[in-house]
C-alpha positions in Angstrom: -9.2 -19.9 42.0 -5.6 -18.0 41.1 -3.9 -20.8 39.9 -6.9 -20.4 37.5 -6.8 -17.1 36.6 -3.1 -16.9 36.6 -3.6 -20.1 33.4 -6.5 -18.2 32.2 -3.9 -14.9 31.3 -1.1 -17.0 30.4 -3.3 -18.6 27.4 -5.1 -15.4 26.9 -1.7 -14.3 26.1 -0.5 -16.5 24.4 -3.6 -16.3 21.8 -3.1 -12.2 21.5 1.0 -13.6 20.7 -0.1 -16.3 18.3 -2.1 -13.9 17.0 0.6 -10.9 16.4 3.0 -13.8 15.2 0.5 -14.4 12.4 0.5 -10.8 11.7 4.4 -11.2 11.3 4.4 -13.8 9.0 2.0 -12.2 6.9 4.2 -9.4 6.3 7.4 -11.8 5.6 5.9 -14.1 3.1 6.6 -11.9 0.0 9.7 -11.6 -1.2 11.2 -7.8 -0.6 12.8 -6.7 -3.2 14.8 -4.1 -1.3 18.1 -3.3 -0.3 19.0 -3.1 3.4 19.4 0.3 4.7 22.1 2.7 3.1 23.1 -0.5 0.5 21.7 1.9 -2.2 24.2 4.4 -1.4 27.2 1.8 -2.0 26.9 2.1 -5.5 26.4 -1.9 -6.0 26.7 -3.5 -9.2 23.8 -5.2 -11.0 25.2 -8.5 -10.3 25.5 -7.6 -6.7 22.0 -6.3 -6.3 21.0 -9.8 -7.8 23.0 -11.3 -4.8 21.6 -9.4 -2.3 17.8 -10.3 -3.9 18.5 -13.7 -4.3 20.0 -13.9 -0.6 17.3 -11.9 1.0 14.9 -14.8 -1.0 16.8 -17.7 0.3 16.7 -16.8 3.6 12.9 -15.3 3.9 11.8 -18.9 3.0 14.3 -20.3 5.6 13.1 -17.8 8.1 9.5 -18.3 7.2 10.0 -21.9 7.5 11.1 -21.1 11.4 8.4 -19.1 11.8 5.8 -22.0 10.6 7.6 -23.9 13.4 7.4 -21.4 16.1 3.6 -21.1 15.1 3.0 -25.1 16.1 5.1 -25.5 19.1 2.5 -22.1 20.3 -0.3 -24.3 19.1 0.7 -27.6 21.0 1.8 -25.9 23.7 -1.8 -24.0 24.5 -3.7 -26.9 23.4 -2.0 -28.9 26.1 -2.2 -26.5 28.5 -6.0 -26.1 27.9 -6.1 -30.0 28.2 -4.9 -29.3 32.3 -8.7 -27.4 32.8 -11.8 -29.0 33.2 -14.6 -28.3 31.1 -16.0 -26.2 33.7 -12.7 -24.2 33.2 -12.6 -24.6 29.8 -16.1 -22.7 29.2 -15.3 -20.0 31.9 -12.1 -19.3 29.8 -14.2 -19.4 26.7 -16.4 -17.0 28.1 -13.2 -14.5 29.7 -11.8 -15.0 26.0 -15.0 -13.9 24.7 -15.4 -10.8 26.9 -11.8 -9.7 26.8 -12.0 -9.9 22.7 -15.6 -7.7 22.6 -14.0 -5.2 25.1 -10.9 -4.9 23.0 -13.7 -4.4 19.6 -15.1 -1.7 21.3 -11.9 -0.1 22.5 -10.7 0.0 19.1 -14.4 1.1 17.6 -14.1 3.6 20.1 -10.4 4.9 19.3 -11.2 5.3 15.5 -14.3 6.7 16.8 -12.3 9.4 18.3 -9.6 10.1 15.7 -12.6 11.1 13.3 -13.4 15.0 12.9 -16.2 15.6 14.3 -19.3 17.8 12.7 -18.7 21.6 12.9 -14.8 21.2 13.8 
């Protein structure tokens, strides 16, 4: 039964980190056209601003590419660990996953809930 609930965390983890890695990639898929921190204050040519765009570019898409990878091998890797359960297991977890994803909903209903003024304040 811990062995059980031990796998049941390590996958429920490793959804919440496939799931913040998504978040990541989102964020990295277009193109920042911005110089690293304190470049502005170099005085940089036009030609080297180009560079350091066209750099930045090249290796987003190489880094992105990475990423892509990362994303799979998370993928294969909990899919064959969910292929260890039983289907027994398998709908317990479904259930856990289930439950742990509502109570997180209402945690975060609950926090914006909070950070609102409320009437007559």
């Amino acid at each position: 039964m811990l062995r059980a609930c031990v796998l049941g965390c390590v996958v429920v983890l490793s959804v919440i980190g496939t799931g913040l890695m998504s978040q990541e990639t989102e964020t990295t898929k277009s193109p920042s056209r911005r110089l690293p921190n304190n470049y502005a204050k170099l005085g940089l040519s036009d030609k080297q601003r180009s560079e350091i765009y066209k750099q930045q570019a090249d290796y987003g898409e190489r880094i992105d590419s990475l990423i892509r990878q990362v994303e799979m091998l998370r993928k294969e890797r909990d899919d064959a660990i969910e292929n260890v359960l039983t289907d027994e297991q398998k709908a317990t977890l479904k259930n856990l996953l289930a439950e742990t994803a509502s109570k997180a909903k209402a945690k975060k209903s609950k926090a914006a809930g909070d950070a609102e003024p409320k009437a007559g304040e």
